[in-house]
N, C-alpha and C positions, 0 to 999 in steps of 0.2 A: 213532561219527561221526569222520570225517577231516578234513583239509582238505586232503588231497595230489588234485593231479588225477585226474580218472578218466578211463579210457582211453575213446578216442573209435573210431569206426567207423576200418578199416583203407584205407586207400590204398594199398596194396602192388598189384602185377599191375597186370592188363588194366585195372580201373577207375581205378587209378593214371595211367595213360598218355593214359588220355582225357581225364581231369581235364585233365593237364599240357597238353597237346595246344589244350585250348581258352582254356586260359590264354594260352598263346603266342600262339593265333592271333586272341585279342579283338578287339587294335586293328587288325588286319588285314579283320575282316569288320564293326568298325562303322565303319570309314573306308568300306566299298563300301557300306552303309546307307545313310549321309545325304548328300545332293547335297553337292557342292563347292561353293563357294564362285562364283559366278558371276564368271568375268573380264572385263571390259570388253571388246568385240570391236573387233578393228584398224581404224585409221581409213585408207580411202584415199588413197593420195595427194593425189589433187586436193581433199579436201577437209580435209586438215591446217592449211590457213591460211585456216580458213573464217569472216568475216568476218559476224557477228550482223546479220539483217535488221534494219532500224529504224525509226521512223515517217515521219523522211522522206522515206527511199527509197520508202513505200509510198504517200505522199502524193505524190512524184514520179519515178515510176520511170524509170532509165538506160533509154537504149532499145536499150541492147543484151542486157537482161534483158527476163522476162516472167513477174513473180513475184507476179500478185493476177490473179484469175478475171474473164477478157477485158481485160485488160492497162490496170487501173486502175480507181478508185472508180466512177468514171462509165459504166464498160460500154459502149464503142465498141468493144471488140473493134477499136484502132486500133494501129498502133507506127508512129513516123516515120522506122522504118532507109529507109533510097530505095535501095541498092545492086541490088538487084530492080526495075529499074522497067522501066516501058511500053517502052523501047527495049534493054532486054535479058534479058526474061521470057522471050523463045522459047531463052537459051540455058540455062534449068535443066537440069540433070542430077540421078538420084538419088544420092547421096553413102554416106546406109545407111540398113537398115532392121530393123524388131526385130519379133520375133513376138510379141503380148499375147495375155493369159487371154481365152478366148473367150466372147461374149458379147455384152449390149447394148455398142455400140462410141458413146459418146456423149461422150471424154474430150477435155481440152484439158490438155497437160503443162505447168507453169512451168520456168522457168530461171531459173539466178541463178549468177553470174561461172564460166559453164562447166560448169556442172553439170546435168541433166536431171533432173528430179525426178517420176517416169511414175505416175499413179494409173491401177488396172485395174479390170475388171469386179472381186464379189465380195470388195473392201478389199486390193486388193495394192498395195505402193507399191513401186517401184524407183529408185533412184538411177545416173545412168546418165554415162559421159561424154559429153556434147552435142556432140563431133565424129567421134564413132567408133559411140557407141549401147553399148560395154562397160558391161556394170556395174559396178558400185561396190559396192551392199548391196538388200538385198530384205527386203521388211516383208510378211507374208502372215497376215491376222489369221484365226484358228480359228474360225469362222463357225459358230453353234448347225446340228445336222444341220435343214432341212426350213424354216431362217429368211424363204429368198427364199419358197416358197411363202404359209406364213403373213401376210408383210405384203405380197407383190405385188409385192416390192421387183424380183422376179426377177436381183437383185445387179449391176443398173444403178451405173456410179457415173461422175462428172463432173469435180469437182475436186477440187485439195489444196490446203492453204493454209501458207503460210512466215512465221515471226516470230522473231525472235532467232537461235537457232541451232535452230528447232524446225520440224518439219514436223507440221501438223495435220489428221484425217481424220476424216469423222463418218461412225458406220458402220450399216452393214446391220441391224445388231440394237441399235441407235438409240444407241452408245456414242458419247462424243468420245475420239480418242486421240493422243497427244502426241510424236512421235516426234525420236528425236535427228538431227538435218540430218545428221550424219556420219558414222553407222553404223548410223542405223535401229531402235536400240534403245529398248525403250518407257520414256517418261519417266514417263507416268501418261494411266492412262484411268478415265471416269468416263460413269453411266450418264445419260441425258437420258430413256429411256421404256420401256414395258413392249412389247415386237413380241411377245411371246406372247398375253396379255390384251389388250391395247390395238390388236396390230396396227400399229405405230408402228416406222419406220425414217425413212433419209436416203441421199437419193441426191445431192446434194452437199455440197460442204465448207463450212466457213465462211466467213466475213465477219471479217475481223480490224481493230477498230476501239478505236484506243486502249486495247490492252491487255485487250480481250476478242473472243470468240470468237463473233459474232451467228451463231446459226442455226437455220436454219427446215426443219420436219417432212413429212414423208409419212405421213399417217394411210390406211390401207387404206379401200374404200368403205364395208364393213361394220365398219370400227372404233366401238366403242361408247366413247369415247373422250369425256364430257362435257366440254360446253364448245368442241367442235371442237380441230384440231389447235392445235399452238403453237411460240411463237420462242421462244428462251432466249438468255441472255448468259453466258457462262462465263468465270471469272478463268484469263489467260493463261499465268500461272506455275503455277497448282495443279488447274485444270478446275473448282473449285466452282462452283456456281452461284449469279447472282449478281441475275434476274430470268426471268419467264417472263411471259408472255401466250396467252391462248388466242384464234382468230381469230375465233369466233363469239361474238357480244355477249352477255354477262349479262343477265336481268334489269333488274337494277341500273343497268349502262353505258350512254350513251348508243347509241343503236340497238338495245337490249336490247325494246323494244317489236316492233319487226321480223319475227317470230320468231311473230306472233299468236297468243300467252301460252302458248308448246309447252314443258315444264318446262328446265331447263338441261341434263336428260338425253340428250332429246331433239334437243339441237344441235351436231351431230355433221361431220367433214370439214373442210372450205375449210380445204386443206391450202398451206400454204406451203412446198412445195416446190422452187422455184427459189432460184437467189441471189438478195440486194437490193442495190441501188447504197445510195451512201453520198455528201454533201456535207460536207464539214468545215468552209466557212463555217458554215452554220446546223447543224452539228454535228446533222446527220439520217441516218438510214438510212429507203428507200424499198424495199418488200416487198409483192410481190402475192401474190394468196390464190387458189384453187380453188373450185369450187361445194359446196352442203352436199353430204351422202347419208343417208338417203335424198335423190336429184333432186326439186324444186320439187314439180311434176306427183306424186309416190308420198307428197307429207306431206298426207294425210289432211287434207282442212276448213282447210286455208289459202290464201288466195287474197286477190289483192293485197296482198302482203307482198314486203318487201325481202329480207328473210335477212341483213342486217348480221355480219358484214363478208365474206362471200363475194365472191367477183371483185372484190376491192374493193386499192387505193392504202394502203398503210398508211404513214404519217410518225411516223416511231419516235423517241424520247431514245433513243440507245444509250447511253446509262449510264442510264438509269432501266425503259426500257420503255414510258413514258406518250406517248400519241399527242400529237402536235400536230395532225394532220390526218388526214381521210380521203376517198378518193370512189369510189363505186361504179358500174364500168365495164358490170357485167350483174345486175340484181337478179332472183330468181327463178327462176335457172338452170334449166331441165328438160330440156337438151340437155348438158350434161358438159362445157361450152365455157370449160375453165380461163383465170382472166389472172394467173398466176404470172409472165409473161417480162419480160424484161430491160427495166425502164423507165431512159433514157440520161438523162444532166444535159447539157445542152447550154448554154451564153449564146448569143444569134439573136436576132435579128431577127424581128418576129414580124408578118406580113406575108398571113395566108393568101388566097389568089386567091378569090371566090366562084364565078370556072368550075370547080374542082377541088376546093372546099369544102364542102358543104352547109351542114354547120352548124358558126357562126361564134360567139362570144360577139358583142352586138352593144355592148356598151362596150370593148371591143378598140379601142385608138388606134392602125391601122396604121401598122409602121415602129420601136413601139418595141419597144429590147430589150431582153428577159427571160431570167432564168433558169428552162427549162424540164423538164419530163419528157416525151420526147419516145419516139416507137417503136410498135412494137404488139404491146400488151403480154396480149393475146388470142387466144381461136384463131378469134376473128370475122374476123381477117384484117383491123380497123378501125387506124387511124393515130391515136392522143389523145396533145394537148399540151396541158399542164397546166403553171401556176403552179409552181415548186415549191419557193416559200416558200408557196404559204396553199393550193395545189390547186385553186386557181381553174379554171373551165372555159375555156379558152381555143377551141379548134378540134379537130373529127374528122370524119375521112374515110374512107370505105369505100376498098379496094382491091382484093380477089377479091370473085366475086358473094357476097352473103349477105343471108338474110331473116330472121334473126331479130331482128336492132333494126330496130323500124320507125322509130323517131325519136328525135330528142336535144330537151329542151327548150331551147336555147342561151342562155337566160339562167341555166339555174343545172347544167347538163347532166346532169339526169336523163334515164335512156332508155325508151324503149318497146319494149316486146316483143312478138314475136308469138304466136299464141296454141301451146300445147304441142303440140296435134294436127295444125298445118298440117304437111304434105308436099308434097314436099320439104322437111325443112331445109336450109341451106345456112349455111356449110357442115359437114363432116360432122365431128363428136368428135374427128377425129384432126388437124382444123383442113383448109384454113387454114392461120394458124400455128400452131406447136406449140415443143419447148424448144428444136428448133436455133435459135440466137441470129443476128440481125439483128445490123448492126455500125452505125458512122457515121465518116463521114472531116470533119477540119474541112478538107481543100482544097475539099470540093465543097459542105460545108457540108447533105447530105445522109446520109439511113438508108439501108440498104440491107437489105431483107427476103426470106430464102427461103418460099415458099408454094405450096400444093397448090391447083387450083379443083377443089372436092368437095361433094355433096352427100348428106343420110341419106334415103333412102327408105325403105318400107314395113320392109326385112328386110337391105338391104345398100346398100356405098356407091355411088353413082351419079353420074355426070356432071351440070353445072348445065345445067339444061334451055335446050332449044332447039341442045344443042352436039352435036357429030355423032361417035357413039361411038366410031367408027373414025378419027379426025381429030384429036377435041380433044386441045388441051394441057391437060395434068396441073401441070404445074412451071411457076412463075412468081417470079421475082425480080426481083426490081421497087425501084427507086432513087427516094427522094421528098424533094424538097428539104423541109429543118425550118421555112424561113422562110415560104416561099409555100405549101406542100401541094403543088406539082403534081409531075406525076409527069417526072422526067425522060430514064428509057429504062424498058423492061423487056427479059428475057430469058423468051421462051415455050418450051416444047418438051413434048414428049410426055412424057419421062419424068420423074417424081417428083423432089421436092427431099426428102433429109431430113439437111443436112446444115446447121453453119455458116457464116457470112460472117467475113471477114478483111479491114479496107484497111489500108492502106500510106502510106507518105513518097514511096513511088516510084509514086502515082498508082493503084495497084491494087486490087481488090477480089477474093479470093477464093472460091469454091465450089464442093462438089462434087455430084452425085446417086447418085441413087438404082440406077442401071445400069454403077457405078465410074468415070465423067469427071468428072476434076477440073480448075476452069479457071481460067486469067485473066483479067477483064475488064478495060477498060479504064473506071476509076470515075467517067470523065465524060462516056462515052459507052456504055458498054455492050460494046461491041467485044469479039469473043474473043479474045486474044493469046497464050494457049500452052494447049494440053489435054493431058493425059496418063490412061495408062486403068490404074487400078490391082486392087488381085485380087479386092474386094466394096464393096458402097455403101461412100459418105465418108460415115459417120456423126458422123467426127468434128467436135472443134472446132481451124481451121486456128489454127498460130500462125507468129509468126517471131522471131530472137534475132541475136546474132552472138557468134562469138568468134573473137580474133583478129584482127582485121578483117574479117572474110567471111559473111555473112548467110546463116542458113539457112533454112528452109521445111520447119514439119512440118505433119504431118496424118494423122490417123487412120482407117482402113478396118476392117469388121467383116462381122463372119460374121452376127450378127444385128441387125436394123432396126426398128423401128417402122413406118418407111416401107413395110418390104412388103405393108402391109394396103391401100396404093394399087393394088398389080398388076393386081388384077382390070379396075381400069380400063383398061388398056396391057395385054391377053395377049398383045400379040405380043413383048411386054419379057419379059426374063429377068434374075435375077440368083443368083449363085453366095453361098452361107451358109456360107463356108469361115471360116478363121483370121483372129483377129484381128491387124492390121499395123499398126504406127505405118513412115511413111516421111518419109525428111527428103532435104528438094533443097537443091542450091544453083548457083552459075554454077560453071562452068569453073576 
């Protein structure tokens, strides 16, 4: 026994060389192994001294920005720049214009000191300069293969929402995601539902209310989804979540009776799919709901039932979640007649006419004014003003033909329905109205609503009877004072509306159709004052900003519509399914 070393295997030659060889070369091929280190990507100029959105501004926005979905808590889809107005609308010109992902074309961009901030079909965001249309930075989130099919979403999207230095999107495969205002880069995102199992996305953004993220779901029809869909509050700095609700009543809940004792499994949809306004006096958010599915008419041995809270007004704590109120616009749905849209906060004078009313509350003291929820917030094409401290029934009024509410109780506004199997209904699933947004101007103290006159027949949609197929008008917008009801102009025509409304400081009211004219009116008479014909329907939603001093005009066109399921009405109409355009005007 020794203790001197023993010789070890030799290293000499060829196997010597390799050894060496890869010694040498380690840190060379484990530095190309592991990613680099991620570098912060360049901030654009224009957005190097970019100034944190903040509560105030969103509770009072400049109106040379346009930075909360329809240009502030109350949803008048209103801005008071006048540099645009009724005596120099005919001089727009287009200034520039950007190609967007092609698709449902249903967006409305914000601005904030100069900057464009463009959500797209499919979760793409761009940051754009708002005088030229160059971009900045591009956010394009990696979308599960086959997501739009599975929840229907078909990668529809609407809006984006701005807080501090953040840009926020809720997405297709029901994510919230958090982006940096200044380069696009993702801050955090976090899941809100299952779109595989659940069949669960969002097709707009949220609702940014003191520091949380309110928003509300798209559950597919066949989502097995207990409990029906739901809203969530998400913390603004980290995406947690912070409450949920589900829209169809528990058991348990008041209106949980409703439901004529179908298990909780069983109560599925009334999807909250649109935005909700918001009052920061009474510190509420106001959210409508869609009908269940299965439809009224397919739930098996239920009959006279509500469906709590389908088509229903929901009066939210956004910091807790617990209702304060509720009222239900169509109980029973068995026609698909969602009331997701835009309910407005208005102060008015509350006045309605009984030649243009039917039905009135009759303890109503005309002349006094209230803060109301005003609009039509359905695809019945009905006008309801409602309380919107306690939901009182105040007044509603039909405006296109329609037979499915046979009547309102006007002392506590419950409605009547007609029965599942009359034909025609009127009007047809696709409204009516539907999510292009009605606006309101406080110079004229009036709504102003885009709508289809449609009915469902037997197998397809059909003109309202007695109207002469080759004649009727399709397209109806139609201007309704808040105070009285009555109707103040409308605009008829053959072709289809399926676009949004926009008024003005400068007396205007925006809108385009369904055959690419987009127009001026003039918002207290109707009057057309400028049209221009762009390259597919105006699906979008119209907005306006300034920078600089100089007011611009955008608005979005799209290669695919919803509206085209009107054509059959109108063959002699045509419209082209090309490229999605955002274009933006201005004067001279």
């Amino acid at each position: 026994m020794t203790d001197r070393p023993q010789p070890g295997p030799s290293v000499t030659g060829a196997p010597f060389a390799a050894v060496l060889l890869a010694i040498l070369l380690a840190p060379v091929i484990a530095s190309a192994q592991e990613p680099a280190a991620a570098s912060e990507p360049p901030v654009p100029e224009l957005l190097r001294e970019f100034a944190p959105v903040t509560n105030d501004m969103l509770l009072e926005p400049r109106p040379e920005d346009w930075i909360t979905y329809r240009n502030g808590y109350a949803l008048w889809g209103y801005s008071p720049l006048d540099q645009i107005d009724t005596e120099t609308v005919g001089e727009l010109r287009l200034v520039w214009s950007r190609a967007m992902q092609h698709g449902y074309q249903e967006v409305e961009p914000i601005v904030y000191d100069g900057v464009m901030f463009l959500s797209h079909v499919e979760d793409i965001v761009e940051a754009l300069d708002a005088t030229t249309g160059d971009l900045l930075w591009r956010y394009r989130r990696d979308l599960p293969a086959g997501v739009m099919d599975v929840t229907g979403s078909r990668g529809r999207y609407r809006n984006i929402s701005i807080y501090g230095d953040r840009i926020f999107l809720a997405t297709n495969d029901a994510y919230l995601v958090a982006l940096d205002a200044r380069t696009g880069a993702v801050v955090w995102e976090r899941r809100r539902g299952d779109y595989q199992e659940h069949q669960v996305s969002q097709t707009n953004g949220p609702l940014v209310v003191g520091g949380k993220l309110i928003t509300g779901s798209r559950c597919h029809p066949t989502s097995t989804l207990a409990g029906g869909c739901f809203i969530t509050a998400n913390d603004i700095e980290t995406g947690a979540e912070l409450w949920r609700i589900n829209t169809a009543a528990t058991p348990d809940q008041p209106g949980g009776d409703t439901w004529g004792g179908i298990p909780l499994s069983a109560r599925t949809a009334a999807s909250p799919w649109m935005v909700g306004s918001y009052d920061p006096e009474q510190h509420l958010v106001f959210w409508g709901t869609g009908p269940a599915w299965p439809l009224a008419e397919e739930l098996e041995g239920l009959y006279d039932v509500d469906l709590l809270y389908t088509n229903t007004t929901l009066a939210l704590d956004p910091d807790t979640g617990e209702m304060a109120w509720y009222f239900q616009h169509l109980p029973r749905d068995s026609w698909d007649l969602d009331h997701t849209f835009e309910r407005m906060i208005v102060r008015t004078e509350v006045s309605p006419d009984p030649a243009a009313v039917p039905w009135i509350n009759p303890d109503l003291r005309p002349g006094e004014t209230r803060k109301v929820l005003t609009g039509v917030p359905g695809k019945t094409g009905v006008v309801w003003t409602l309380d919107a401290e306690t939901g009182e029934f105040l007044w509603a009024r039909p405006t296109i033909y329609q037979t499915v509410m046979t009547d309102i109780d006007v002392e506590t506004g419950r409605v009547s329905i007609a029965h599942e199997d009359a034909r025609p209904s009127c009007p047809h699933l696709f409204g009516g109205k539907n999510q292009p947004s009605g606006a309101y101007s406080p110079q004229t103290n009036a709504i102003y609503v885009p709508m289809n006159q449609t009915c469902q027949g037997e197998r397809r949609m059909e003109h309202v009877p007695g109207a002469d197929p080759a004649t009727a008008p399709v397209g109806r917008f139609e201007a309704v004072s808040a105070a009285t009801g009555r109707t103040l102009w409308t605009h008829q025509q053959r072709a289809p509306f399926y676009g949004s409304a926009l008024t003005t400081g400068g007396g205007l009211v925006f809108l385009g159709d369904l055959v690419r004219r987009f127009r001026a009116h003039d918002a207290a008479s109707g009057d057309v004052l400028w049209e221009t014909i762009l390259n597919c329907p105006v699906g979008g939603r119209p907005m306006t900003y300034s920078v600089g001093g100089r007011q611009y005009l955008a608005i979005g066109s799209g290669g695919l519509s919803m509206g085209i399921y009107f054509l059959p009405l109108t063959p002699e109409l045509s419209t082209p399914t090309g490229s999605n355009t955002l274009f933006v005007f201005a004067l001279p």
